[in-house]
N, C-alpha and C positions, 0 to 999 in steps of 0.2 A: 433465425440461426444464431446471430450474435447480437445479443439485448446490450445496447448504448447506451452509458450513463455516467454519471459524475461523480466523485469526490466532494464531500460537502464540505471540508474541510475552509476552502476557498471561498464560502457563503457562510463564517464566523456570526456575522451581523443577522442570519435570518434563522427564525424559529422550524424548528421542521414542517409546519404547516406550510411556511412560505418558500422553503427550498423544496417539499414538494408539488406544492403548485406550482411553481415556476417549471422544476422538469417536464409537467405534465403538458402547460402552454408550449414547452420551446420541445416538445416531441422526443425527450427520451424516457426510456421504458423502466429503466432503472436510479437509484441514487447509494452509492456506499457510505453509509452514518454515521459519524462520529460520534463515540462515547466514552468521550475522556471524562475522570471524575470532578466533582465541582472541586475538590481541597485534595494538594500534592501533583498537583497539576504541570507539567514543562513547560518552561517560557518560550523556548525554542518559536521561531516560526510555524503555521500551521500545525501547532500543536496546542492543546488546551481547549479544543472544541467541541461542545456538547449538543448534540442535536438529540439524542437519547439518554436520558440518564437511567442507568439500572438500576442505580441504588433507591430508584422511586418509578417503578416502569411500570408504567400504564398499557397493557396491550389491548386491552378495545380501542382505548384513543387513538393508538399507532394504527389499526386494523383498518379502521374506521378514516384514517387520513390516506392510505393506502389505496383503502376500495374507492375511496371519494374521486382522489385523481387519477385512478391504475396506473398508479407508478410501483412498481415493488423496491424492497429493499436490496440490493445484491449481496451485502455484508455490513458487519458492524467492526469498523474500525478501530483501534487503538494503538498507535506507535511508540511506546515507550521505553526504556532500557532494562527488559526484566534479568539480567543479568551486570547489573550496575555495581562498583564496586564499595558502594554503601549497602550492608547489607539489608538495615530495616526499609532503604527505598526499593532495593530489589523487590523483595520477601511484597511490598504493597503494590508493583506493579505487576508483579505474576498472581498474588491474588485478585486485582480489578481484572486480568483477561479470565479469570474462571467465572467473575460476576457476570462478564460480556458473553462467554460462553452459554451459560444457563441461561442469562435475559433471549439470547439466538434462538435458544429453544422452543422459551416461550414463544416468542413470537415467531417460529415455522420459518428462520434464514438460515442458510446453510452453512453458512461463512461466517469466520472471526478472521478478521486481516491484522497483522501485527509484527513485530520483530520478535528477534530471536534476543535480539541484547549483547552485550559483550563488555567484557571489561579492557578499554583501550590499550591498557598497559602492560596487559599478558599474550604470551604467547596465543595464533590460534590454537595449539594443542593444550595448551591451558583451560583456553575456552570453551573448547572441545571438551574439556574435564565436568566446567563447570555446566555446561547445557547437558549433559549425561547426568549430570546434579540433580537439576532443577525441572530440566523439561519434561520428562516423564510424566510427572503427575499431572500437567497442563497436558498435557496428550489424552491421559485416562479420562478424566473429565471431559474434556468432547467427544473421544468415544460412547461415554456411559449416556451423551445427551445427544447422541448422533449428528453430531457438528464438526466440520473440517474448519482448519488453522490455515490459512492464507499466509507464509511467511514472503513478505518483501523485502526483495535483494539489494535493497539502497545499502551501501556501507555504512553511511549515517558517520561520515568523515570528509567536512568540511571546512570546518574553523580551529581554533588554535586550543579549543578547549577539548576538541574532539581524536587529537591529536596523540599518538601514533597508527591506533589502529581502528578507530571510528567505535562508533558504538553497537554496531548490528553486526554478528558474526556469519549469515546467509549470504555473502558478497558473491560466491565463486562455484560453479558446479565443483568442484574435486572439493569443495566443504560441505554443498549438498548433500553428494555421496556418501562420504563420515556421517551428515547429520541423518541419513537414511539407515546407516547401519547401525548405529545405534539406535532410533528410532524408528522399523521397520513400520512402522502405522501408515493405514492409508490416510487416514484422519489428518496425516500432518504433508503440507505441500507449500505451493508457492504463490503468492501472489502477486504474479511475475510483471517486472517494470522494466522493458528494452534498453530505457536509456542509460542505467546505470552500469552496461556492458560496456555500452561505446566511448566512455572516459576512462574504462579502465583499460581499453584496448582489444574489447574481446567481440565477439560475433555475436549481433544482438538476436540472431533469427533460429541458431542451431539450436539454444535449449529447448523450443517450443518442439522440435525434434524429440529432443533425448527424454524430454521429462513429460510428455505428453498426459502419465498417468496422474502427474502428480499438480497439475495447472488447474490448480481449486478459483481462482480469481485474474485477472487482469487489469494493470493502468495502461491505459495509455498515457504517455510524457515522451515529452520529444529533448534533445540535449544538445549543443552545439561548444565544438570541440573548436578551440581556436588555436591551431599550428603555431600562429606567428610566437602566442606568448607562451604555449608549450616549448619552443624550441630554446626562448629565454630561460625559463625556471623550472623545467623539468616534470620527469612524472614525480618527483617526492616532494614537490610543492604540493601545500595545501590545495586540494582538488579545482577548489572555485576560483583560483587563480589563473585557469586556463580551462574552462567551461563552463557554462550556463545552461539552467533547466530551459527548455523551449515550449511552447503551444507545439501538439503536433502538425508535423509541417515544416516548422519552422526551423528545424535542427537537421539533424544528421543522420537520424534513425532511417532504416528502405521500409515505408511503410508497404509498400505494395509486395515486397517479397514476407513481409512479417505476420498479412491477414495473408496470403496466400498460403503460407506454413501453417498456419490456426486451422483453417479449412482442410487442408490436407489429413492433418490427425484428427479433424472431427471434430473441435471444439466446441464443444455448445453451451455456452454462458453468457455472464459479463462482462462488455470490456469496457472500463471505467477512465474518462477524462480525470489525470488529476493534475489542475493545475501549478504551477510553482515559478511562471515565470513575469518576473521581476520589471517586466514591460508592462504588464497588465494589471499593478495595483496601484493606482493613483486614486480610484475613487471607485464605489457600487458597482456604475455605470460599467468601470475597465473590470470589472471582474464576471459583469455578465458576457460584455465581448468577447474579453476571453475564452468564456465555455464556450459562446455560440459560433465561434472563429472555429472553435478545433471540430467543434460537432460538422460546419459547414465542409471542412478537409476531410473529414473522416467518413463523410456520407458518399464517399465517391467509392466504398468499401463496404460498407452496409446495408443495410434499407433500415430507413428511419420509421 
């Protein structure tokens, strides 16, 4: 019903052969792939990870790694800012998702997971301007190669560079909506991350409700909201000042009313562990516990 799998993001150090061997021993069915480019790459955390490169894509060898372990792909990832207020870094990371798109095709995955982008210092009706710009033509492109667009709700608004209004303009259903009306494609949805609801105050379980249609991919990520220092410095403090990414579980998310909402509308996909939490990188070691920690929470909801 729901294929369990990873973000590889978190497995930087292992070539795809050994991040999907390793899925395949520790029993999940899936892995979502990073395919950020070798050169113009984001420094950012969890970013700059190549486990596919398209710019040189080999699909027997992928095929052939695939069938070896039956692990499939769920998606091919890329998080970057394609609406970035330099234009020539835009203009290169809206063109690498149309690379990631076509290499999708190639290779029979259904999914590109990515952001929407934003330029932090304009308005969202600004933004709104500029994704009415730019995204179309990234829409027409996975139409034309029959590939759906996974957009993740992270604001992408955590540090002091990212500052006023993050870099990912998909934060909020009522921006959703906007990006649906001007975007009426099925092709373009979400690739939906509970936790980034719950620091912003919102109900992490009802979109899985309202946008049932449009739930092309899932992470699972858990978030832990800490009152004491919210109460200190506010919601207009930099975000990570009063919350933390978590292993699922270990946060604030109701995982049990969240797969009971999924099942209800029938979900039948991906739901992709994606690590990011900051207990768990000291060494290899902590970053396989990590996955296999949240795989072992999460099995109480699936079959493995």
């Amino acid at each position: 019903m729901l294929d369990l799998g990873f973000v590889s993001a978190i497995m930087a150090d292992y070539d795809l052969n050994s991040v999907l061997k390793f899925a395949s021993e520790q029993r999940f069915r899936c892995v979502e792939v990073m395919c950020w480019p070798s050169g113009n790459a984001d420094a950012r955390r969890y970013a700059g990870v190549t486990h596919i490169d398209v710019d040189n894509l080999d699909v027997a060898h992928v095929h052939a790694l695939t069938a070896e372990y039956g692990v499939s792909i769920s998606g091919l990832g890329y998080y970057p800012n394609p609406l970035d207020p330099n234009p020539e870094q835009a203009a290169f990371y809206r063109e690498h998702i149309k690379k990631i798109i076509r290499a999708a095709a190639r290779l029979g995955i259904p999914v590109v997971n990515t952001f929407i982008g934003r330029n932090p210092s304009l308005s969202i009706t600004d933004n709104l301007k500029l994704f009415a710009e730019h995204w179309p033509g990234i829409v027409k492109v996975a139409e034309e190669h029959n590939v759906k667009i996974g957009i993740e709700n992270c604001p992408m608004w955590f540090t002091d560079d990212e500052w006023p209004g993050g870099k990912n303009l998909a934060t909020t259903p009522a921006i959703w909506d906007r990006m649906f009306e001007i975007i009426p494609s099925r092709a373009l949805g979400l690739n939906y991350d509970p936790s980034h609801m719950i620091w912003q105050m919102m109900d992490e379980v009802l979109p899985i409700y309202t946008y049932r249609d449009r739930l092309h991919h899932i992470h699972l990520k858990d978030v832990k909201l800490y009152h004491d220092k919210l109460n200190r410095v506010g919601i207009m403090a930099n975000p990570l000042e009063y919350h933390s990414p978590k292993l699922p579980g270990l946060g604030d998310v109701r995982w049990g009313a969240f797969f009971a909402a999924l099942t209800d509308v029938r979900y039948r996909g991906p739901v992709c562990i994606e690590v990011e939490d900051k207990a768990f990188e000291g060494s290899p070691e902590d970053v396989r516990t990590a996955i296999l920690t949240a795989r072992n929470y999460l099995s109480q909801f699936l079959v493995l």
